[in-house]
Every structure is written in structure tokens, then in C-alpha cells.
N, C-alpha and C positions, 0 to 999 in steps of 0.2 A: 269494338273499333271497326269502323267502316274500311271495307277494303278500298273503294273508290278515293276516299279522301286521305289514306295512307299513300294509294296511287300520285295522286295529286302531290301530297308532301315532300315526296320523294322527287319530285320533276323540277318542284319549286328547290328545294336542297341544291340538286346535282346542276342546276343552267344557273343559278344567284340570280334571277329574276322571276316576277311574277309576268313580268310580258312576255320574254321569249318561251316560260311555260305553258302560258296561255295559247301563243302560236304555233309549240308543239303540239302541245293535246287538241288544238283545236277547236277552243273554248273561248266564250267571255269571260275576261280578265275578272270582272265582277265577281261573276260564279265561281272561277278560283278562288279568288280572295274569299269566298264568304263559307266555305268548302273547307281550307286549313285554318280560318278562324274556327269553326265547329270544332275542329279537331282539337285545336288549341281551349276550348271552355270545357272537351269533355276532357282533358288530361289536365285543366286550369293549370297549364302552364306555357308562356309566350316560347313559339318553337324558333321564332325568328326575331333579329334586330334588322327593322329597315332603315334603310338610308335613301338619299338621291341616286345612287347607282343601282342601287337594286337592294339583295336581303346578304346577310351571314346568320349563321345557325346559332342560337345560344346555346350550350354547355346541356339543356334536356333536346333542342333539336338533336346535336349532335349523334346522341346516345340512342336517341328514337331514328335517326336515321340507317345506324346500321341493324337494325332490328330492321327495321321497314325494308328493306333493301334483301334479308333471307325470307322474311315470310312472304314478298312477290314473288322473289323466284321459286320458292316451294309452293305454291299456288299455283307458276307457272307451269312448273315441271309436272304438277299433277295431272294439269290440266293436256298437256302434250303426251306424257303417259296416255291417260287415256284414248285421242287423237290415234296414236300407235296403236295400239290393242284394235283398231278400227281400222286403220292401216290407210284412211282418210287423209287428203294433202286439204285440210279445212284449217280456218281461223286465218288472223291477218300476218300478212309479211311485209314490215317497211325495210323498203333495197334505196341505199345514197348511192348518188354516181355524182362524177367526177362535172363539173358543167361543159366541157367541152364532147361528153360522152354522152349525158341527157338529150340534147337536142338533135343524136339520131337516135338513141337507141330507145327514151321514152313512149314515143306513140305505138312503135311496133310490141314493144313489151307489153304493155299494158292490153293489148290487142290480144295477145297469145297468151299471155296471162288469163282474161276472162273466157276464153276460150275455154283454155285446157281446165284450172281450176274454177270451176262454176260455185263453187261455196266460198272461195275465200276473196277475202279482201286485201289490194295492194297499194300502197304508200310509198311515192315516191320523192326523196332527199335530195337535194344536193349538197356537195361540199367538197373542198378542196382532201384529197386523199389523208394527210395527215389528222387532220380534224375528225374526218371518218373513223379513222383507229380508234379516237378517242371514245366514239360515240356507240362503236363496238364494244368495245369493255363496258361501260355503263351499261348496256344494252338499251339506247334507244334505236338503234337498228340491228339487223338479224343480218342481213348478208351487205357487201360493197363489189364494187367495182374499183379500183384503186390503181396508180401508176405507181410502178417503182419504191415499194416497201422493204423496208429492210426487216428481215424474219423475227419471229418474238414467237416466245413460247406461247403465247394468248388469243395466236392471232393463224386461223389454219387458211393458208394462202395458196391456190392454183393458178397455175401460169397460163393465158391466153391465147393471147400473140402477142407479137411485136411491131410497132409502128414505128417508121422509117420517121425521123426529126427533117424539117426543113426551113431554110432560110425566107421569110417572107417578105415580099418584096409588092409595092404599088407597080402593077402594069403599067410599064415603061409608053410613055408616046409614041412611040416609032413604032409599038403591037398595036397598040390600037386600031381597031376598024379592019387591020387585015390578016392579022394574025392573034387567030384564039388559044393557041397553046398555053394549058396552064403549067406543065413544068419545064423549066429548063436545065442549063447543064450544073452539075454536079459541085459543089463549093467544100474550099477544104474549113476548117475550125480555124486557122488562121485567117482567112478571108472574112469568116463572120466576127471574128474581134475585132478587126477595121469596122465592123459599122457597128449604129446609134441604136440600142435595143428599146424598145415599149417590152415588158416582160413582168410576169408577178415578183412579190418578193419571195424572199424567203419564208417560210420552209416549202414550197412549193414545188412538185418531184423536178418539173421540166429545168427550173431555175438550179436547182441543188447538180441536178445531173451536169447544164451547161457549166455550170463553175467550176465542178469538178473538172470535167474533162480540159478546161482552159488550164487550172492550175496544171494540169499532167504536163503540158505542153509551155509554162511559162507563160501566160497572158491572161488578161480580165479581161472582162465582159465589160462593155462601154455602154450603163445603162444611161436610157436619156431618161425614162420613166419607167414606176412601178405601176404598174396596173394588174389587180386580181382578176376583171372582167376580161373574158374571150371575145366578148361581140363588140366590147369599147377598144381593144386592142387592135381589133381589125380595123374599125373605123380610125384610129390613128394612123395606121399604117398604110389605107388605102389615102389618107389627105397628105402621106408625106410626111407626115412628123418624124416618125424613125422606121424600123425594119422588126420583126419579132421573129422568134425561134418555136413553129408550134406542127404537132403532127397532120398531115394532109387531112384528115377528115373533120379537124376544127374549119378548114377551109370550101370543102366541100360541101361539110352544112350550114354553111353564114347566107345562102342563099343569094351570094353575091361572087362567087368563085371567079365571074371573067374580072375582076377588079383586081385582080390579085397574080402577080408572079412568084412561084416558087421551086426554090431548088437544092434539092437534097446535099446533106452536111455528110460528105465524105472525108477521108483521109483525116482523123478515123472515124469511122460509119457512127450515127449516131442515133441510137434509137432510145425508146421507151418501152416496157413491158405494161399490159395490161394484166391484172389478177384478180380473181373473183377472193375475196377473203370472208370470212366467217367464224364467229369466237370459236377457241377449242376448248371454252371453261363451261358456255351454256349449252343444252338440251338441244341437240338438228333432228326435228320430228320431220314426217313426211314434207311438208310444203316447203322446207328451208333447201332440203336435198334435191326435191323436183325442179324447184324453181330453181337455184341455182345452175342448174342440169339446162334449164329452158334459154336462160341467161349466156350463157356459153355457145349453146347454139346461134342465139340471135347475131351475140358478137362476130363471130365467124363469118355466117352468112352475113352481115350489111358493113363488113370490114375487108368482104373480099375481092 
């Protein structure tokens, strides 16, 4: 049995599509497909039922699934065994961050990254934190950046910093032209339940946090719109449609920061944690430890 095309089986199983497999792995959809057909004429039996939506496993997928799923990781673990013994930070490491944290921290990592490791190769994800966990456990990525997770035995989580929350606001006409202060004075969580939010849905950390903290105090959130995108939310926010609740550095990297008035949610303070996470079930051979190590640094430095 081919290791590559059990690779492949396994991608196609754990995402239920042959498309978003293909755009993980990085492949033409073609050559996937024609990769787990292979697999499927030498085992002559259908591993998948496709549909319009995508695939579901039939009854021998299923079963070959979780077999495919210990002989990669013990292939893997071999394979990183050995790595160790050489005490080498080689091979690839895909790191997911958060979208509102890619667009600083991406070019500089990548930067210090080929720098420091000259052998390996790195992969960079996005996605909304909670999706991230998910895609830890599966292992289609090695290490995250992630906002405000709740602890799990699966999931080995250091703390970073903290990011002050603030109320976003379109610079007001009357700053215009003469005054460029981007923050102003200080709002209580009462104040920002009086106004119209653009804000992700749920399960999304910043959303999950603001609710909570309203329930504590008696009041909901006034959403006018759900929006998951960071740079479509600013664009609402800057035309006046409503106000959003997002940490100062989504604002400072929109690359449009004088558009924008913002003012920290006090009374009670409200922040976000940043946390590098990483499975505590699979192998942290050198490149996972260093880079996460590199990862920590960067945050600090271009957060401080």
C-alpha cells in the first residue's frame, strides 16, 4: 500500500471533500481523485459514497480509516525519532493564526523562520481559533496561535499576552483634518451595548467573550451584522453602518488606521489572551519547540 495515497485517503476522510483536500494538500483535484481511486482497485473496494456535497466513508472506508490514521503517525513519529537523534530543527511545520494576527505576524515570521531554520519548510493557515483546535487534534497543523481557549487535556496551551479590547468607532468629522488621535477616552461595557455591532458569530473568542461579559452585567449585544472577515468589518465600520469590538492591532494593520476612532472598554477592562497551543497527544521534535520559541518572540516584539 502506498503511503502517499493512504496520505491522500485520509485528508479526503477527515475534510468530507475532495476539493478542500485537494486545496490542503496542495494538489489538482484530478490527481487526487485518481490517487484514492488507485487505492480503492488495489483494496477493490469503493472507500467513499459521493454526493453533491462532497464524500462519506462507506463501512471498508471507515475501517481503513482508522488503520490509516496509526500507521501515519507511526511513520511520523519514526520519522521525527530520527530528526531527534540528529537534534536537527528540519522537516515542515504548518503554524494556523488567527486572521486578524496573520496580517502582522505572517511576513515577519516567515522572514525569521527561513532565516533561522535553513532546512525546513513552513505553512502558513488561517482560521478562526476554535476550528484551529479542531485541526490540531486531526493533525493537519503542528502548532497555533489562538485567542481565549478553554483548557483540554489535548491541547498543551502557553499564555502570551494580553490585548486590551476596544470600541470601534468611524472617525468622527469634527477629527478630521485636525486631529489624528487614534485613541480616545475610555467606554464602560454599558456604553457599548447602546451601540449597533458588525461582529463575527459565534463560536468566535472576541463574540463568546463580549456576551459573556454583557450577560454578567445584564444586557445583550446589539448586533446589526455578523461578519467573520476583519478587513470587511472595518470597511463597515469605517462607511458607518455600525461600530465593532476588535483588539488595537486588527486596527493598526488595516493599513488604514487614521479612518478609524477607538476606545478602550473599561469598567470592567476587557481583554483577550493570546496562546500559542500545540497537541499534547503527538511527537514536539526540535522544529515544533524552536519555532514555537521563534513564534513567542515575534509576538512580543511586534505587539509591543
Amino acid at each position: 500500500m502506498d503511503l502517499k495515497q493512504l496520505e491522500y485517503f485520509v485528508n479526503v476522510a477527515e475534510l468530507g471533500s475532495f476539493t478542500r483536500a485537494a486545496s490542503f494538500l496542495s494538489i489538482a483535484q484530478p490527481a487526487l481523485s485518481r490517487q484514492v481511486r488507485s487505492l480503492e482497485v488495489e483494496l477493490r473496494q469503493s472507500l467513499f459514497e459521493r454526493n453533491g456535497r462532497g464524500v462519506t466513508l462507506t463501512e471498508a472506508g471507515s475501517r481503513l480509516l482508522a488503520h490509516g490514521r496509526g500507521i501515519l503517525q507511526q511513520v511520523e513519529r519514526a520519522r521525527l525519532d530520527l530528526e531527534d537523534h540528529r537534534g536537527a530543527a528540519t522537516g515542515r511545520l504548518v503554524i494556523a493564526l488567527p486572521p486578524s494576527v496573520s496580517r502582522t505576524l505572517t511576513s515577519p515570521l516567515v522572514r525569521a523562520f527561513r532565516s533561522r531554520f535553513p532546512k525546513a519548510t513552513l505553512s502558513v493557515v488561517e482560521g478562526l481559533s476554535t476550528y484551529v483546535l479542531e485541526w490540531l487534534a486531526i493533525g493537519r497543523v503542528d502548532c497555533a496561535v489562538v485567542y481565549n481557549v478553554a483548557p483540554s487535556a489535548a491541547i498543551d496551551l502557553v499564555p502570551v499576552l494580553d490585548e486590551q479590547l476596544y470600541l470601534v468607532s468611524a472617525r468622527p468629522k469634527e477629527l478630521k483634518g485636525r486631529e489624528r488621535k487614534l485613541i480616545g477616552p475610555a467606554v464602560t461595557l454599558a456604553e457599548v451595548a447602546e451601540h449597533e455591532l458588525v461582529i463575527p458569530s459565534l463560536p468566535h473568542s472576541i463574540r463568546m467573550l463580549l456576551e459573556t461579559a454583557l450577560a454578567n452585567e445584564g444586557r445583550k449585544a446589539r448586533v446589526a451584522m455578523e461578519v467573520e472577515s476583519v478587513p470587511a468589518i472595518l470597511d463597515l465600520v469605517q462607511q458607518g453602518e455600525a461600530h465593532a469590538v476588535l483588539a488595537l492591532n486588527a486596527i493598526q494593520s488595516s493599513g488604514n488606521a487614521d479612518a478609524f476612532f477607538v476606545r478602550p472598554i473599561r469598567k470592567p477592562k476587557m481583554t483577550t489572551t493570546l496562546w500559542i497551543a500545540t497537541s499534547s497527544q503527538r511527537h514536539r521534535g526540535p522544529l515544533i519547540d524552536q519555532s514555537t520559541e521563534l513564534v513567542r518572540e515575534l509576538l512580543l516584539e511586534l505587539w509591543a
